[in-house]
N, C-alpha and C positions, 0 to 999 in steps of 0.2 A: 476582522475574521468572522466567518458564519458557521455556525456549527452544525455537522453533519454526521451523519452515521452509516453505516457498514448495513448494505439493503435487507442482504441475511441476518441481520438484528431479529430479523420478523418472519417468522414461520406463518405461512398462509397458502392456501390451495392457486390463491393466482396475483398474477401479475398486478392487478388494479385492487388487490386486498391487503397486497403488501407495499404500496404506494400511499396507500389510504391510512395505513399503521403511520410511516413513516409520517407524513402529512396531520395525523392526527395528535402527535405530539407536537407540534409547531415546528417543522424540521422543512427544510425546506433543500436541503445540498444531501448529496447519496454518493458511496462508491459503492455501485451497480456490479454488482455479479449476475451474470444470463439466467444461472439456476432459478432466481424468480421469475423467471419468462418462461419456466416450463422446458429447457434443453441443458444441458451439459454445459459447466460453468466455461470448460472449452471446449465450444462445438467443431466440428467440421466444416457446417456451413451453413451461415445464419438468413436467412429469405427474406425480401426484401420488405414482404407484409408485415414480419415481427418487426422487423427494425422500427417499420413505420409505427406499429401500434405502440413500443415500446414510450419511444418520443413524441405520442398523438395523447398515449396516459401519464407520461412525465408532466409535459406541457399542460394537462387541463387541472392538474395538480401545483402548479407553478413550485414544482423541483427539477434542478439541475442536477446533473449526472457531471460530480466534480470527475471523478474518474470512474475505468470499468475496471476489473479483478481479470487481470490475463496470470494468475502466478501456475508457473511449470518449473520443473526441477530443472533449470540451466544448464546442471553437471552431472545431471543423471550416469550413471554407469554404462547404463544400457542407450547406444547412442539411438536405436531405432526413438525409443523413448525422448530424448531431445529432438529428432529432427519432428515430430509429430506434434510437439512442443512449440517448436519455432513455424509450423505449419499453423497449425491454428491460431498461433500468436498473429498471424500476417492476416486471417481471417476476421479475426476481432480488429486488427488495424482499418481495414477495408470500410468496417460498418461503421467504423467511432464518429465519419463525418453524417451520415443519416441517421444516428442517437443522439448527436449533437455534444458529444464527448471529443477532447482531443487529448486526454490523459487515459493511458494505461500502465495498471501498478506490474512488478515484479517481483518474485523472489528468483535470490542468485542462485539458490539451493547449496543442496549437501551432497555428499558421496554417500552416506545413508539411504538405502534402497526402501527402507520399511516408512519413512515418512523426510518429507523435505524441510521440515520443522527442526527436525533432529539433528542434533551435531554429529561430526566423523570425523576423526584424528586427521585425513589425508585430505579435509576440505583447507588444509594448511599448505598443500603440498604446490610442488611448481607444475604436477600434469593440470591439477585441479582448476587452477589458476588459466592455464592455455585454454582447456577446454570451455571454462567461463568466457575468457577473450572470442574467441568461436563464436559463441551462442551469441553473446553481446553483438557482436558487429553483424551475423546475419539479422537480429532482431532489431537491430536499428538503421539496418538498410531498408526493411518492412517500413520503420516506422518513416523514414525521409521520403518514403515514395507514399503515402500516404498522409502526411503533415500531421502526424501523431509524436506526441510526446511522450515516451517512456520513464517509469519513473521506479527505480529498488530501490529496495529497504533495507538498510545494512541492520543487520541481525545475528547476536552472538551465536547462535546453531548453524550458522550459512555461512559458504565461502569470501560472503563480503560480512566481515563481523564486526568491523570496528570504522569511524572514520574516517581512519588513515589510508584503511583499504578504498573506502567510497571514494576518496579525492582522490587515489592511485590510478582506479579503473576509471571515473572520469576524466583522467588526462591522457590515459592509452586508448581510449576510445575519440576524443576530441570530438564530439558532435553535440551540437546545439539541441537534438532531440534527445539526447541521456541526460536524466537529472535524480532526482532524489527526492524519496517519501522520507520526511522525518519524523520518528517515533522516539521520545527521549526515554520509552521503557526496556528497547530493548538493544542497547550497547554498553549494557553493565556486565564484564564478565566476573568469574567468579573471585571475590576479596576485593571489587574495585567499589561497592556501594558506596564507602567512606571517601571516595575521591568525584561523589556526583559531579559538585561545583566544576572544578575541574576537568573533566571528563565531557558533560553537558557542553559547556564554555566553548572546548575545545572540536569538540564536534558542531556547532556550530560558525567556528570563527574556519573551518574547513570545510564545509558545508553548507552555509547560508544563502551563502548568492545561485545556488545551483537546487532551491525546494521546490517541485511542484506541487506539494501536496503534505499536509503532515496528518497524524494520528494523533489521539488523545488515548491509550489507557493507559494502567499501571500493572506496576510489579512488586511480588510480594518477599522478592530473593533476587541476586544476582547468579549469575552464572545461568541463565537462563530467559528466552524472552519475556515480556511483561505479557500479566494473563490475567489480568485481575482490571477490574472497570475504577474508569479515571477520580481517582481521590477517594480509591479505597486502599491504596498500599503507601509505596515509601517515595514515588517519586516528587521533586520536588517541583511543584505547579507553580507556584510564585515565579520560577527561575526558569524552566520550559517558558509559558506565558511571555516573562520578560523577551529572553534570547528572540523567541520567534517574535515578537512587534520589531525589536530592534532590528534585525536580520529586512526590513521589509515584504516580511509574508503577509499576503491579504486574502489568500485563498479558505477554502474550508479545512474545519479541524473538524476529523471523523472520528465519532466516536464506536469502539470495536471492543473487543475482549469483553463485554458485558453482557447481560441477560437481558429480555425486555422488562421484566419486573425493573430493573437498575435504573431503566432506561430515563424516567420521569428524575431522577436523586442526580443521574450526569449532569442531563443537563442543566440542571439546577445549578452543580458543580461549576458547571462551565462558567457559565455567565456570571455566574459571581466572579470568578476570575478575569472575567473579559470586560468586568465593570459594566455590562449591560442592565 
């Protein structure tokens, strides 16, 4: 595995300043969000010049763009809200092959109008659920027409919260472009921290063969997703680490929920763990 970080890590006026951060700590793999290119992390519609410059400053930096950041609220309320969602979604599908990206991440969202991070009692419900199914199948007929791989994050505040839910919607969707970002910080709901082992294990033995993509931080509570930079809270690295070699994941582990001050101590983290 190569270790990678989340591009908004890095706060900078331009594209090739926040390539140059990333790059400058020995990081070599990115999950690219557009907002360091200067537009809307979901534009409307991306010009074929950016695209080019995006992938002309990747390349002379020799970083790979493991995946790009499409996440929109899937079950938003407000369906105008979704369909502009799945509009853009097909937009970022479009560019992923002149970025040189063939992953884009997801969130399943919430019924929470004030933020899609945030939980809502009726992201449990069976509308919640159809409307998810919805969004899913239009977003991954985008993705089959464009040879893009789609990848959410099962997330205790989101209609997909647990891994039972991920394996459920990966078999009512059946398509080879849905798979799954693994974060083992954020499917602890609340009173389960004490059943990690368990829990972890099991989320991966229903979920392994189907990762595009994993996450590295932590959590410093259950019942909520992990927010805290990797191997400063409770999750247990030893056992994430294990699971994902075993699983046969070789992709990047992106590191997120950190600060750049952190940034230099993760990676640190990491590698120690990764035996590097």
């Amino acid at each position: 595995m190569q270790i990678g970080i989340f591009s908004k890590t890095f706060t900078r006026p331009t594209l090739g300043s926040v390539l140059d951060a990333v790059a400058g700590h020995g990081l070599h793999a990115v999950q690219f969000n557009m907002s360091c290119a200067g537009v809307d992390e979901m534009p409307d519609e991306i010009a074929p010049a950016l695209i080019a410059t995006i992938r002309q400053a990747m390349e002379a930096r020799r970083i790979t763009m493991s995946a790009l950041s499409g996440t929109f609220n899937m079950i938003d309320p407000n369906r105008a809200e979704r369909a502009a969602g799945l509009r853009r979604l097909r937009t970022l599908a479009a560019a992923c092959q002149g970025l040189g990206t063939s992953v884009i991440t997801l969130c399943t969202g919430t019924r929470n109008t004030e933020s899609m991070w945030r939980a809502h009692p009726d992201n449990s419900s069976a509308d919640a659920w159809r409307d998810l199914v919805v969004s899913m199948q239009e977003a991954v007929s985008s993705a089959e027409e464009y040879g893009v791989t789609l990848a959410f994050e099962p997330e205790v505040s989101n209609v997909i919260d647990s891994a039972p839910r991920a394996r459920r919607l990966l078999d009512e969707i059946g398509s080879p472009y849905l798979k799954v970002v693994m974060d083992g910080a954020n499917v602890f709901h609340k009173g389960e921290l004490p059943h990690m082992t368990a829990i972890l294990t099991e989320a991966f033995a229903l979920l392994g063969n189907d990762i595009a993509l994993a996450h590295a931080k932590d959590l410093t509570e259950d019942g909520h997703a992990g927010n805290a930079a990797a191997g400063t809270g409770l999750l247990d690295y030893d056992l994430y680490m294990r699971l994902l070699h075993e699983s046969g994941y070789t992709g990047a582990l992106v590191l997120h929920g950190l600060s750049e001050a952190q940034t230099p101590g993760c990676i640190e983290f990491l590698r120690t763990k990764l035996g590097d």
